[in-house]
C-alpha positions in Angstrom: -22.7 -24.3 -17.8 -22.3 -20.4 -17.1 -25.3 -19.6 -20.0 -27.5 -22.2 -18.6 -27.6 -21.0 -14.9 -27.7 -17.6 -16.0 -30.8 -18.1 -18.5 -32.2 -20.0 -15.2 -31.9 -17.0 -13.1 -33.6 -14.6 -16.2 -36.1 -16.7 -16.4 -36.7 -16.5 -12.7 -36.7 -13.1 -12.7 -39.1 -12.5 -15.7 -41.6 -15.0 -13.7 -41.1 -13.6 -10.4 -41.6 -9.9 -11.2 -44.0 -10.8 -13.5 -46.7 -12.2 -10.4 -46.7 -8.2 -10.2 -46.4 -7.0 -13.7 -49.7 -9.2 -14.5 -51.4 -7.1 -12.2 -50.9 -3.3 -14.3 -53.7 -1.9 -15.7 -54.4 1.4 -17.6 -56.5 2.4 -14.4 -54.3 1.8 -11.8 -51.0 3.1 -13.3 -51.4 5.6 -11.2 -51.5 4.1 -7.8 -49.0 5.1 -5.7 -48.3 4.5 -1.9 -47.7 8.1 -1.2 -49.0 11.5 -2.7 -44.4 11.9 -3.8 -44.2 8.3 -4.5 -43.8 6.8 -8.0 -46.6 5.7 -9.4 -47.0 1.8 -10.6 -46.7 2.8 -14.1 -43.6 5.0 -13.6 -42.3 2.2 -11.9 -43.1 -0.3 -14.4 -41.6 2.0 -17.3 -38.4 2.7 -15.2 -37.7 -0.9 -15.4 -38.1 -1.6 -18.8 -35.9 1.8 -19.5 -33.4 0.6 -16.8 -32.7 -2.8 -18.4 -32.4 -1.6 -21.9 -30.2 1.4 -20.9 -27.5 -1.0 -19.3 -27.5 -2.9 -22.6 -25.1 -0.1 -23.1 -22.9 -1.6 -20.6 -22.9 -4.9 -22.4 -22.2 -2.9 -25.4 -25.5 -2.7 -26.9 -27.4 -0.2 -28.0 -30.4 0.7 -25.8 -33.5 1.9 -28.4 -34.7 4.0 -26.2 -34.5 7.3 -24.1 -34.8 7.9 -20.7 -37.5 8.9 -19.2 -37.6 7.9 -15.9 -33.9 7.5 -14.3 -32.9 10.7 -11.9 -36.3 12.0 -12.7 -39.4 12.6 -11.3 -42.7 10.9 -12.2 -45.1 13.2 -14.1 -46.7 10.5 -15.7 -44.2 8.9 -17.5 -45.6 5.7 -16.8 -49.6 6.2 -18.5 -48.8 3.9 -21.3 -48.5 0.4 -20.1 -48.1 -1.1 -23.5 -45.5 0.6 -24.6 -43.8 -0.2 -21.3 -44.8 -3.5 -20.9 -43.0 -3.9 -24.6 -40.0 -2.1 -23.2 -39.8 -5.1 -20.9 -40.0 -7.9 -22.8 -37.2 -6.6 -25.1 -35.2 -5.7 -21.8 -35.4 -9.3 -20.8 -34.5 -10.6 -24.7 -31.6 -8.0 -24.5 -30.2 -9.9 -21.2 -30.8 -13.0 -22.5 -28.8 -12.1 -26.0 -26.0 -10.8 -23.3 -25.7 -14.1 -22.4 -25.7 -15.9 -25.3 -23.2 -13.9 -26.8 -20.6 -13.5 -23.6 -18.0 -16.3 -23.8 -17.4 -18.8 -20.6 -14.5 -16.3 -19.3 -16.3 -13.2 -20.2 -18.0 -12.9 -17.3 -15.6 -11.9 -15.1 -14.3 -8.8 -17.8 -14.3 -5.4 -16.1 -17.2 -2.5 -17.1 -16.6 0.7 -16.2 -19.8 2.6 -14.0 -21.1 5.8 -13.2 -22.4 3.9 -10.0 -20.2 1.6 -8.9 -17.2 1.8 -10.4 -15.6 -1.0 -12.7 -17.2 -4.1 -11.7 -17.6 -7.6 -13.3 -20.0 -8.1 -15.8 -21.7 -11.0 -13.7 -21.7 -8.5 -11.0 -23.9 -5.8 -13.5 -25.8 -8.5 -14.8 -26.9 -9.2 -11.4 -27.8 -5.2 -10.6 -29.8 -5.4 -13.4 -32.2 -8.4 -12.0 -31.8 -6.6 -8.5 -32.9 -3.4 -9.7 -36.2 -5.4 -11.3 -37.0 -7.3 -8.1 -36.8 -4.5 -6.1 -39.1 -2.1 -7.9 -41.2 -5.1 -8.6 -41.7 -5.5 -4.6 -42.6 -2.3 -4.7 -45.2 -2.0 -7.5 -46.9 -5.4 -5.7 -46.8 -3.4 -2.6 -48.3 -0.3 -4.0 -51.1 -2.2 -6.1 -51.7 -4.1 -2.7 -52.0 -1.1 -0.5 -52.3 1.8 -2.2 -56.0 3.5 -1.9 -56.9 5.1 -5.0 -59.6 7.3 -3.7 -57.2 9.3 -1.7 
C-alpha cells in the first residue's frame, strides 16, 4: 500500500510541476522576476540537480554535478534539454526509491546536512516540496516576468 500511494503522490508531482515545466523555452530561460533573481532555466536545472543529488541520500549515485545548489545563477540554466533530461531521470530515480524501499523502510533514519537525521518518508517528501516550490516560482516568473527590462 505504502509504494502505491507514494507512486500516486510522484506522479502528482511530475504532472503538477509539469503545467510549468511545459512552458520552458530556449528563449525565455532567462526570464527572471528580478534583475538578482534566478532565472527560469537556473531554476529548472536546480531541480533536476536537486532530485538526483538526494539520490545520494537514498543511497544512489547521483550522475551528475552540481551546478546550481549554494550557487549563484550565471547561466547555468541555458540548456533546457539537458535539464529537462535531468528531470525526468530525477523523477525515475524517486520512483526506483520506492520500488526498492521495503514496507518498514520508510521510517529508517538518514542522516542531513540540513535537517538533521530524519525519516526517509520525511526526505522523500523535501524532495517533492523542494520541486513544487521552485515550480511556483518558475510559473510565476514566466507569468510576470517582462523580458524587455
Amino acid at each position: 500500500m505504502v509504494k502505491e500511494v507514494l507512486s500516486d503522490l510522484l506522479r502528482q508531482n511530475s504532472q503538477s510541476c509539469g503545467y510549468a515545466f511545459r512552458g520552458i523555452r530556449e528563449e525565455n530561460s532567462g526570464y527572471r522576476l528580478t534583475e538578482t533573481a534566478a532565472s527560469v532555466g537556473f531554476l529548472y536545472r536546480h531541480i533536476g540537480e536537486t532530485m538526483l543529488m538526494f539520490g545520494t541520500f537514498f543511497g544512489l549515485e547521483p550522475g551528475v554535478q552540481n551546478t546550481t545548489m549554494g550557487r549563484q545563477d550565471e547561466g547555468q540554466g541555458e540548456r533546457i534539454e539537458e535539464s529537462r533530461d535531468l528531470i525526468e531521470k530525477g523523477y525515475a530515480m524517486l520512483q526506483q526509491v520506492i520500488d526498492t524501499t521495503e514496507e518498514g523502510g520508510w521510517q529508517s533514519p538518514i542522516e542531513t546536512p540540513f535537517f538533521g537525521s530524519v525519516s526517509k518518508a520525511r526526505l522523500f517528501a523535501h524532495v517533492l516540496y523542494h520541486n513544487s516550490y521552485h515550480a511556483g516560482q518558475i510559473a510565476l516568473t514566466l507569468k510576470r516576468a517582462n523580458p524587455g527590462e
